[in-house]
mmCIF file of the N, C-alpha and C atoms, coordinates in Angstrom:
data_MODEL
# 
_entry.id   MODEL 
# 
loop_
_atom_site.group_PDB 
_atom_site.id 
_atom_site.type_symbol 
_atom_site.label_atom_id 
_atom_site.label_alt_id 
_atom_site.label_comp_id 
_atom_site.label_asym_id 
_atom_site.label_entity_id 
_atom_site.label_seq_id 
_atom_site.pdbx_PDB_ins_code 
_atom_site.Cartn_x 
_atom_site.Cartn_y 
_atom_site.Cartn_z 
_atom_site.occupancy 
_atom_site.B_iso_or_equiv 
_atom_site.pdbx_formal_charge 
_atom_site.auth_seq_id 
_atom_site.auth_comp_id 
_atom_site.auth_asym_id 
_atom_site.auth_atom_id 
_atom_site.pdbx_PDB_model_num 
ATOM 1   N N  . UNK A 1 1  ? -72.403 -28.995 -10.150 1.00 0.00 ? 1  UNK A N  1 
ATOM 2   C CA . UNK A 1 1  ? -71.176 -28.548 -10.770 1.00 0.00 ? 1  UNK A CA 1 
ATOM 3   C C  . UNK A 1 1  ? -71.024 -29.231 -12.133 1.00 0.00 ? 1  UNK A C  1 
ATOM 4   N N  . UNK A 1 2  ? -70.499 -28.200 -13.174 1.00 0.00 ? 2  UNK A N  1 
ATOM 5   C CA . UNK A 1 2  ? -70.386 -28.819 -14.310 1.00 0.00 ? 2  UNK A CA 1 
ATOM 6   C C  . UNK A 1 2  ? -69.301 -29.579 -14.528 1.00 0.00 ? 2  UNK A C  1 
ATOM 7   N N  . UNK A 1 3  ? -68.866 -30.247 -15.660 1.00 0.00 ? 3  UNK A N  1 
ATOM 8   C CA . UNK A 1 3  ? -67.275 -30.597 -15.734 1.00 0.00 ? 3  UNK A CA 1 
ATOM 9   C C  . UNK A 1 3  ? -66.413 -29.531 -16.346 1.00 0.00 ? 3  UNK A C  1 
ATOM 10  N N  . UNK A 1 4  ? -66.923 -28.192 -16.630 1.00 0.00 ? 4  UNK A N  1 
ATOM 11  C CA . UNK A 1 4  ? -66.174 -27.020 -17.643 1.00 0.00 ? 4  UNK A CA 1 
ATOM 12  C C  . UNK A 1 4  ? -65.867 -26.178 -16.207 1.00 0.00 ? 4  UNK A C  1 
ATOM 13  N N  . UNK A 1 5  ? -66.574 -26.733 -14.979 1.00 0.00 ? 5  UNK A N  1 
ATOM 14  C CA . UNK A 1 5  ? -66.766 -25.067 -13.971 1.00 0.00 ? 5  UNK A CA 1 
ATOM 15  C C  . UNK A 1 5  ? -65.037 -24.935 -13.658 1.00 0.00 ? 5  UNK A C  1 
ATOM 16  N N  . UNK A 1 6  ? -64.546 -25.553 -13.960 1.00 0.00 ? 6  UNK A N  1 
ATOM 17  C CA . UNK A 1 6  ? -63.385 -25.329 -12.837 1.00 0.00 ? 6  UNK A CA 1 
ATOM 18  C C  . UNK A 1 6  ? -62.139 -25.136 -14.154 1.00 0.00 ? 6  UNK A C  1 
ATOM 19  N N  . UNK A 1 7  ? -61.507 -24.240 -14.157 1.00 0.00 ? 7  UNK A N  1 
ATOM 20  C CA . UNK A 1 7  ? -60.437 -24.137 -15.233 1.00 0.00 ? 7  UNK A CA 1 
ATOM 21  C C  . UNK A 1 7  ? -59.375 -24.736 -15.834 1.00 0.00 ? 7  UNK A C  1 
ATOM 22  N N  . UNK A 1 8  ? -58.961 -25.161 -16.544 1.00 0.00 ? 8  UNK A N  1 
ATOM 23  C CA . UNK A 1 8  ? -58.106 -25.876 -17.014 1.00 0.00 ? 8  UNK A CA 1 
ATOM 24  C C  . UNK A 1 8  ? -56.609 -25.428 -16.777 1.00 0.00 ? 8  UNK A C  1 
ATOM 25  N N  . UNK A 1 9  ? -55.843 -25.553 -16.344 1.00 0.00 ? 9  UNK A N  1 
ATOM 26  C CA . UNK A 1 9  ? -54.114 -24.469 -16.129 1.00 0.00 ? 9  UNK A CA 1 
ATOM 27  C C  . UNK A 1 9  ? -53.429 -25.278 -17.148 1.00 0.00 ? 9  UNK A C  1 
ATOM 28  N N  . UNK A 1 10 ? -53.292 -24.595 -17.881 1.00 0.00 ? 10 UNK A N  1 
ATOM 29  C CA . UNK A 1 10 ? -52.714 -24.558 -19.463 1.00 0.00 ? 10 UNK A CA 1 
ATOM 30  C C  . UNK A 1 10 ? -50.752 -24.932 -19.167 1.00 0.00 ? 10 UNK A C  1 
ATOM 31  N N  . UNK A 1 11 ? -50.464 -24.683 -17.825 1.00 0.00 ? 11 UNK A N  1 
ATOM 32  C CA . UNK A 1 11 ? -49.108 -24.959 -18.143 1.00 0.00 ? 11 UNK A CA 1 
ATOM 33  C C  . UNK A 1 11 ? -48.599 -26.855 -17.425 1.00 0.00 ? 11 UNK A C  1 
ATOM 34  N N  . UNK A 1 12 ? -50.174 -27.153 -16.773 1.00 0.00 ? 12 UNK A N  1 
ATOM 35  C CA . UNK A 1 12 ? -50.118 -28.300 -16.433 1.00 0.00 ? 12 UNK A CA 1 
ATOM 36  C C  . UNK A 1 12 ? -50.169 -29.419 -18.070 1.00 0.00 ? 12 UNK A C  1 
ATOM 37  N N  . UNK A 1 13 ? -50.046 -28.833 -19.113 1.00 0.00 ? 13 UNK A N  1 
ATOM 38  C CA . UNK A 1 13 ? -50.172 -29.048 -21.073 1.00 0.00 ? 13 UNK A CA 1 
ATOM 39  C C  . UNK A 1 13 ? -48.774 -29.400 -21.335 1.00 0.00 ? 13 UNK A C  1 
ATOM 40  N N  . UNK A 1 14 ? -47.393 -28.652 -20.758 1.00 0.00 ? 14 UNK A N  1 
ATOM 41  C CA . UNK A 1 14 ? -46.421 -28.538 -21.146 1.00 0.00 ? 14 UNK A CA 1 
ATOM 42  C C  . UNK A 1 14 ? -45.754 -30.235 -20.599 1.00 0.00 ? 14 UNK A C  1 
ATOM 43  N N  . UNK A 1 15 ? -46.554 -30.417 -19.827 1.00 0.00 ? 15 UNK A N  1 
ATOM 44  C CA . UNK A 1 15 ? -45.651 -32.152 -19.280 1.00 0.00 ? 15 UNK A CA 1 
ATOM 45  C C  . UNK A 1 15 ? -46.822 -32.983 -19.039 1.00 0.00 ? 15 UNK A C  1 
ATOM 46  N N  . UNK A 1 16 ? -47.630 -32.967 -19.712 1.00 0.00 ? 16 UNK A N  1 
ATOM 47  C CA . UNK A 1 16 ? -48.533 -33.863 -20.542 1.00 0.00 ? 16 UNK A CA 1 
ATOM 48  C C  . UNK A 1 16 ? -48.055 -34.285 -21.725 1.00 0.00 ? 16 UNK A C  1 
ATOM 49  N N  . UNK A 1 17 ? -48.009 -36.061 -22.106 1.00 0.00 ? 17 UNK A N  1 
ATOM 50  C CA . UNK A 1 17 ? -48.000 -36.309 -23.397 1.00 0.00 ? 17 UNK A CA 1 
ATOM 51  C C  . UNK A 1 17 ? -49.008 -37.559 -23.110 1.00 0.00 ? 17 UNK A C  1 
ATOM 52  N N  . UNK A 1 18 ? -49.142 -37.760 -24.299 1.00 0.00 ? 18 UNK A N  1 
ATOM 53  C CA . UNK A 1 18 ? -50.370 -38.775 -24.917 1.00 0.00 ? 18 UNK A CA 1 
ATOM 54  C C  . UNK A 1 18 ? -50.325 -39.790 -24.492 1.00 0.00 ? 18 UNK A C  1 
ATOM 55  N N  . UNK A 1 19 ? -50.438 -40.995 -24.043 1.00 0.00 ? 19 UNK A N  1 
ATOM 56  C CA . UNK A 1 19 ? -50.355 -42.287 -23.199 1.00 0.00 ? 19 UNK A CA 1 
ATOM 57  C C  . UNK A 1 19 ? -50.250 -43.161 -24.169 1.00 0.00 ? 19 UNK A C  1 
ATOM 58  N N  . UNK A 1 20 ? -50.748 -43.177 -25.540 1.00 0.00 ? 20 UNK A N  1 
ATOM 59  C CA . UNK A 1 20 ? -50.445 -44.180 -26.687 1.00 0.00 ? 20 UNK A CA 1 
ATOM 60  C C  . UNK A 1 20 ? -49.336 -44.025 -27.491 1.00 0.00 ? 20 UNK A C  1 
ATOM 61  N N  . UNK A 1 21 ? -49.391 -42.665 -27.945 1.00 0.00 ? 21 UNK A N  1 
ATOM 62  C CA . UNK A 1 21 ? -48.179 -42.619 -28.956 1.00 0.00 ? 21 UNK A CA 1 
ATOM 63  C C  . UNK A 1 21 ? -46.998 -41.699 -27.971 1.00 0.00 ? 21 UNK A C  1 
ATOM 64  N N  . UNK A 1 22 ? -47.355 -41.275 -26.779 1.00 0.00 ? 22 UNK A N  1 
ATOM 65  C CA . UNK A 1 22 ? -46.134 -40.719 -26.293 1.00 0.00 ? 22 UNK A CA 1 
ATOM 66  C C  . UNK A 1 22 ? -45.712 -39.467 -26.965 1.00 0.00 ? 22 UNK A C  1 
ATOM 67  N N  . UNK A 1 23 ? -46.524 -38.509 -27.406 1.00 0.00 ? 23 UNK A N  1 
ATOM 68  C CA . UNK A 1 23 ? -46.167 -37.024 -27.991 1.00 0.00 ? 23 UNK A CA 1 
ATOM 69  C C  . UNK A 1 23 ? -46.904 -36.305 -27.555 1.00 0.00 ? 23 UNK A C  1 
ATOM 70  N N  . UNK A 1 24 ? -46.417 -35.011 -27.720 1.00 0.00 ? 24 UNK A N  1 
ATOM 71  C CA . UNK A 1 24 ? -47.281 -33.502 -26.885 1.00 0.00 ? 24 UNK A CA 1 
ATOM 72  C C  . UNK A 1 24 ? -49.262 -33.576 -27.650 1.00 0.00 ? 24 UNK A C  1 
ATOM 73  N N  . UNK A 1 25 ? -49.808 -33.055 -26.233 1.00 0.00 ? 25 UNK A N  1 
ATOM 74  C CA . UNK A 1 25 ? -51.120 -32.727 -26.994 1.00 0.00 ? 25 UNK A CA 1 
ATOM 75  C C  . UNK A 1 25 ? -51.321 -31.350 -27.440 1.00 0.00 ? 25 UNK A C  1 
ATOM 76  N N  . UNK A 1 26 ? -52.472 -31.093 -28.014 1.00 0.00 ? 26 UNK A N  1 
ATOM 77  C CA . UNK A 1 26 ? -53.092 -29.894 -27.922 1.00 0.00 ? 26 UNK A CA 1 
ATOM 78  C C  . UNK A 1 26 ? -54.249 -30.030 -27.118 1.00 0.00 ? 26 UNK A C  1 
ATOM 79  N N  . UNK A 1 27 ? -54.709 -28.145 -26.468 1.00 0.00 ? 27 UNK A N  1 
ATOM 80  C CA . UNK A 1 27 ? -55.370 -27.946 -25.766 1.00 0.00 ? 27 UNK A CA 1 
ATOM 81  C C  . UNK A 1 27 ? -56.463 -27.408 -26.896 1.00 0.00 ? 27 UNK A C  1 
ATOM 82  N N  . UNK A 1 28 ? -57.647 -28.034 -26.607 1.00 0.00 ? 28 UNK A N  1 
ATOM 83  C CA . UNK A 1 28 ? -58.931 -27.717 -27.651 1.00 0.00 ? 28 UNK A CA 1 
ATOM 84  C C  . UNK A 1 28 ? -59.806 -26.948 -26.856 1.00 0.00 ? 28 UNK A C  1 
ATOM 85  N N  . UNK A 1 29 ? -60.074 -25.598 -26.302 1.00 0.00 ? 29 UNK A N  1 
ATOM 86  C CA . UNK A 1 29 ? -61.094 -24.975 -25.093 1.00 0.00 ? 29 UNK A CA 1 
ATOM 87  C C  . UNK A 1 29 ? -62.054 -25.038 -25.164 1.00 0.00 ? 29 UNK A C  1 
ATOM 88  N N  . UNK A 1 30 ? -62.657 -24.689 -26.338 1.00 0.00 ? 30 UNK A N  1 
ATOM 89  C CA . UNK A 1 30 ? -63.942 -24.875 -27.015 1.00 0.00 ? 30 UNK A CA 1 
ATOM 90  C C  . UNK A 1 30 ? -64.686 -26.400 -25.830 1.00 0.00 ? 30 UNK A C  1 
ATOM 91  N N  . UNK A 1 31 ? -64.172 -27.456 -26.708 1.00 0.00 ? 31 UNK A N  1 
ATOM 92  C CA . UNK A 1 31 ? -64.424 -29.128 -26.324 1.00 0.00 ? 31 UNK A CA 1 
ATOM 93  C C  . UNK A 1 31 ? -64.060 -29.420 -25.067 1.00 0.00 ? 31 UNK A C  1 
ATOM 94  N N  . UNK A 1 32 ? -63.045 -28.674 -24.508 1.00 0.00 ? 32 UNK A N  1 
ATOM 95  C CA . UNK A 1 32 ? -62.311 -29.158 -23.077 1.00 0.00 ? 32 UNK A CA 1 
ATOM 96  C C  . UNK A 1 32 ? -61.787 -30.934 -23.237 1.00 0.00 ? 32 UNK A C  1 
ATOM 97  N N  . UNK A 1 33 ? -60.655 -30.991 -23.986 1.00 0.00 ? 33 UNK A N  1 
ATOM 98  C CA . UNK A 1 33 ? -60.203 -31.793 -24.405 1.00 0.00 ? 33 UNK A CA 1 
ATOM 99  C C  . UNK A 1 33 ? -58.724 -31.296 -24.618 1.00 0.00 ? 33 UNK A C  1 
ATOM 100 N N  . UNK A 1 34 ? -57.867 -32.740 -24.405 1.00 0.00 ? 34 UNK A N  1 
ATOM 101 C CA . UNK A 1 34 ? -56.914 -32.721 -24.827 1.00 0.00 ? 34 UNK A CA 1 
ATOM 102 C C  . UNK A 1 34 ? -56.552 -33.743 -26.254 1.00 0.00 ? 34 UNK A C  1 
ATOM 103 N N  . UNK A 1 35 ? -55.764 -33.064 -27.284 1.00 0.00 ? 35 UNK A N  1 
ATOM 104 C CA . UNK A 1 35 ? -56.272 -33.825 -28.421 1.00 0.00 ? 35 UNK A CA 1 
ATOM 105 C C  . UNK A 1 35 ? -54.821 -34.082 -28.775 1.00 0.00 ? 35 UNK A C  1 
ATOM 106 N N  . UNK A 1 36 ? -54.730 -35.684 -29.378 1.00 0.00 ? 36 UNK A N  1 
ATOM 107 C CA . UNK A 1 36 ? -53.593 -36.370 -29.303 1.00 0.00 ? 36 UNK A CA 1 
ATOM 108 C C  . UNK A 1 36 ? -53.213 -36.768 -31.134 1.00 0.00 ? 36 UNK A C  1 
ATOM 109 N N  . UNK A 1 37 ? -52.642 -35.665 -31.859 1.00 0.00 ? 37 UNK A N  1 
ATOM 110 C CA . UNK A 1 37 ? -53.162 -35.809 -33.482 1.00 0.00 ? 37 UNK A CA 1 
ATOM 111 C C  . UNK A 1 37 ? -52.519 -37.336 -33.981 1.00 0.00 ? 37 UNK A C  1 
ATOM 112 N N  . UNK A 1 38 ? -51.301 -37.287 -32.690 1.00 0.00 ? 38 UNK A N  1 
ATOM 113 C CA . UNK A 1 38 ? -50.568 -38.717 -33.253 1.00 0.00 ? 38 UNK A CA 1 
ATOM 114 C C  . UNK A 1 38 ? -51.287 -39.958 -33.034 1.00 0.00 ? 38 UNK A C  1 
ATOM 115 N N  . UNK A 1 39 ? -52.112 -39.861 -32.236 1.00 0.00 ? 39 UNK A N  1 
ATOM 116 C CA . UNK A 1 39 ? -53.232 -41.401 -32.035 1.00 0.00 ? 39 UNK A CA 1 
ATOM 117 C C  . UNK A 1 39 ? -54.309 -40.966 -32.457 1.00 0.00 ? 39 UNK A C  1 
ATOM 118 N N  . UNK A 1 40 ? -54.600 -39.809 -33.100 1.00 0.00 ? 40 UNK A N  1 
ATOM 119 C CA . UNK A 1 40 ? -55.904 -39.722 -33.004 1.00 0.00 ? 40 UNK A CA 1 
ATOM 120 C C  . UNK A 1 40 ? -57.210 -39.388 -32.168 1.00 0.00 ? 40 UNK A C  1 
ATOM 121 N N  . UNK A 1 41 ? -56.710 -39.058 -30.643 1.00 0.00 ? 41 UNK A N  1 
ATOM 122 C CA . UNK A 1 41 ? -57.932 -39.551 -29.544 1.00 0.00 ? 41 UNK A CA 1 
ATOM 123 C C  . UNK A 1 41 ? -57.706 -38.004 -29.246 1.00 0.00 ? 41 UNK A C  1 
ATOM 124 N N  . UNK A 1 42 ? -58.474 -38.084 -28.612 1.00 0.00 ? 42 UNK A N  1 
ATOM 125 C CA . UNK A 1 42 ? -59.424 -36.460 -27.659 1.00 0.00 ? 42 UNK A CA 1 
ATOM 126 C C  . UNK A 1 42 ? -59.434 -37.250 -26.283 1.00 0.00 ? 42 UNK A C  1 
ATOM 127 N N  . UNK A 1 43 ? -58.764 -36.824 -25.803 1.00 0.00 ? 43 UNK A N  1 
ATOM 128 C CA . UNK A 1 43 ? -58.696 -36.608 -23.915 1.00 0.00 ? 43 UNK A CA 1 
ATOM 129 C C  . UNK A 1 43 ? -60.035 -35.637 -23.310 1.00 0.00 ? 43 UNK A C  1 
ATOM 130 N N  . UNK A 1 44 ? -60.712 -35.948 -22.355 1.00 0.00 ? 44 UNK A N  1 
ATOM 131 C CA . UNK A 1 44 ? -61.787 -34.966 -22.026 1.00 0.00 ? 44 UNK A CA 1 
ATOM 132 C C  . UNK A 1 44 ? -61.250 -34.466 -20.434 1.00 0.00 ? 44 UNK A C  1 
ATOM 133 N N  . UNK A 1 45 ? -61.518 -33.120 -20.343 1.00 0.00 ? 45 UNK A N  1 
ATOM 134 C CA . UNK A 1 45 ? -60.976 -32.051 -19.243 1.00 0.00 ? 45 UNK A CA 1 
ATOM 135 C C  . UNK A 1 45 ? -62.494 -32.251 -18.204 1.00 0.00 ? 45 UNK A C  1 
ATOM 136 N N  . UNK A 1 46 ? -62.350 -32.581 -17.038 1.00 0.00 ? 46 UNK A N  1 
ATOM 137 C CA . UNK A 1 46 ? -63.170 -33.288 -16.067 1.00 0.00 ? 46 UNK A CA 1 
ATOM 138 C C  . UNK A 1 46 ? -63.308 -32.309 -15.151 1.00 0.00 ? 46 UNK A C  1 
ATOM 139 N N  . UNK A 1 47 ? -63.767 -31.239 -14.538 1.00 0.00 ? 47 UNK A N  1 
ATOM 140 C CA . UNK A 1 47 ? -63.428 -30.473 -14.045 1.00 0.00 ? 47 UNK A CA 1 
ATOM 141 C C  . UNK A 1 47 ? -62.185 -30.001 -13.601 1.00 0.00 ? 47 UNK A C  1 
ATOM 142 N N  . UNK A 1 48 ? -61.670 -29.527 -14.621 1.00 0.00 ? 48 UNK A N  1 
ATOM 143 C CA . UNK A 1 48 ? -60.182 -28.985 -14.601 1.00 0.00 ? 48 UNK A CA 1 
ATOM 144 C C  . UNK A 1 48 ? -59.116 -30.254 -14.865 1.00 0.00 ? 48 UNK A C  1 
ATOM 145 N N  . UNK A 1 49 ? -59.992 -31.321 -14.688 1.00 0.00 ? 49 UNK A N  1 
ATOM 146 C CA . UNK A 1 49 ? -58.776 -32.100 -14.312 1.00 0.00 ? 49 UNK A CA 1 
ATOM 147 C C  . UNK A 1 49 ? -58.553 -33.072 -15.891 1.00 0.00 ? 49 UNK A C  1 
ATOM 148 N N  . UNK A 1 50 ? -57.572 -33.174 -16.386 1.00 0.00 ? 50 UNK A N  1 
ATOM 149 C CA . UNK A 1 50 ? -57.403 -34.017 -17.598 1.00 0.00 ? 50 UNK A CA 1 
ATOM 150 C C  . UNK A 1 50 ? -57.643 -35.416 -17.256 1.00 0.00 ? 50 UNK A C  1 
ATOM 151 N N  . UNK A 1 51 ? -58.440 -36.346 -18.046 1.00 0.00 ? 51 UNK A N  1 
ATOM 152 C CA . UNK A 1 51 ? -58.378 -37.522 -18.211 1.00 0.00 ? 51 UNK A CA 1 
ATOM 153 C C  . UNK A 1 51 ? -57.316 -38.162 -19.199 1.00 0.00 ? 51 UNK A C  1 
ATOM 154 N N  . UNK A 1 52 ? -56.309 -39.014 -18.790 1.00 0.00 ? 52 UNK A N  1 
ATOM 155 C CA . UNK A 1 52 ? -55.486 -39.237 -19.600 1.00 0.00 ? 52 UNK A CA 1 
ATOM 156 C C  . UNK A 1 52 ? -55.590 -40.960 -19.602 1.00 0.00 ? 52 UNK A C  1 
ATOM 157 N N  . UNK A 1 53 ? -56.332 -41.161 -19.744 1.00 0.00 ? 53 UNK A N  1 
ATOM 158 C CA . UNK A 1 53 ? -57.018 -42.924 -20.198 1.00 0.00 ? 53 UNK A CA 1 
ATOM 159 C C  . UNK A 1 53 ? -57.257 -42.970 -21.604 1.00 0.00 ? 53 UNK A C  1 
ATOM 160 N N  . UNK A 1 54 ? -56.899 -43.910 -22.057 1.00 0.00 ? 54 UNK A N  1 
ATOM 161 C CA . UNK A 1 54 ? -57.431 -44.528 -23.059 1.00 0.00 ? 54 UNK A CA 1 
ATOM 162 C C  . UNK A 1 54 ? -58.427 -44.835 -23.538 1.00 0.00 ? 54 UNK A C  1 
ATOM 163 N N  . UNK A 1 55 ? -59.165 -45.820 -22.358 1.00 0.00 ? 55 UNK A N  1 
ATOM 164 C CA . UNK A 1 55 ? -60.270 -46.310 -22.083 1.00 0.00 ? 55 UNK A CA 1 
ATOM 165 C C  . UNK A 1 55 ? -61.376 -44.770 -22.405 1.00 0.00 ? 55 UNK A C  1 
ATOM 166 N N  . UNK A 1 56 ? -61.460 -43.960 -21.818 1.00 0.00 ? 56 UNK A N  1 
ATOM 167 C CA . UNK A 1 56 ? -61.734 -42.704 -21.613 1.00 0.00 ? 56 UNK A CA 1 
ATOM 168 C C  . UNK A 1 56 ? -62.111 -41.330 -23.197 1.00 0.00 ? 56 UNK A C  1 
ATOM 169 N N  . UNK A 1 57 ? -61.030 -41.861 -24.069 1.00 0.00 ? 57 UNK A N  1 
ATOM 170 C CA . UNK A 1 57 ? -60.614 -40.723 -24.856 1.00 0.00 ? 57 UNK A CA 1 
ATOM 171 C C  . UNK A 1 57 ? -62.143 -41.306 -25.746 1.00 0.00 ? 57 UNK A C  1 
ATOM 172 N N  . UNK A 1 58 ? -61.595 -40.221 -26.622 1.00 0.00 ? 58 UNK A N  1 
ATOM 173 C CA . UNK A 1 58 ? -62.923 -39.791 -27.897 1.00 0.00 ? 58 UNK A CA 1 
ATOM 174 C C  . UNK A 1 58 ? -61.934 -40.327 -29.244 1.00 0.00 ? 58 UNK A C  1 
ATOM 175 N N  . UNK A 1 59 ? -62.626 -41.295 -30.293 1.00 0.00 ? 59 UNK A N  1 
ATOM 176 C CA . UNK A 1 59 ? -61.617 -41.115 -32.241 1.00 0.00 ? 59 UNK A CA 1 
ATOM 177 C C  . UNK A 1 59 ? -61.874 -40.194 -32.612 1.00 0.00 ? 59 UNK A C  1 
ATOM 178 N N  . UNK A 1 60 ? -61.091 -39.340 -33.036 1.00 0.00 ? 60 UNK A N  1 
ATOM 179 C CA . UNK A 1 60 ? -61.405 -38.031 -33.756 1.00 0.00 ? 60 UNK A CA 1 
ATOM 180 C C  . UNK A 1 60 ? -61.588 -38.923 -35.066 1.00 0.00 ? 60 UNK A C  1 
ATOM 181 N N  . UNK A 1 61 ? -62.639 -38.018 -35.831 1.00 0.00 ? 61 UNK A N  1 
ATOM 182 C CA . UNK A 1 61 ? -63.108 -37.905 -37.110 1.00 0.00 ? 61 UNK A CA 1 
ATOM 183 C C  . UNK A 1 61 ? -61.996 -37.971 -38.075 1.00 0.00 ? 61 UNK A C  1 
# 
């Protein structure tokens, strides 16, 4: 099983916020990421499931 196989539910997005700066993400589908513009970090989507660690995230460019 991949980490993309299983779908992401887009309304589980609406009461998600960022764990550092505490503001809404965006959903990136492409990357399967959740991307946090106010810290900077990319959250990665684990089979369906959001990682919302720190430890975890990606620096965006």
């Amino acid at each position: 099983m991949t980490e993309t196989s299983q779908p992401f539910d887009r309304r589980m997005l609406e009461s998600l916020i960022c764990p550092q700066s505490h503001t809404t993400l965006k959903y990136d589908a492409e990357k399967q990421e959740l991307v946090s513009t106010a810290a900077n970090l990319a959250f990665p989507i684990r089979n369906g499931i959001p990682v919302m660690l720190i430890d975890e995230a990606r620096a965006l460019d």
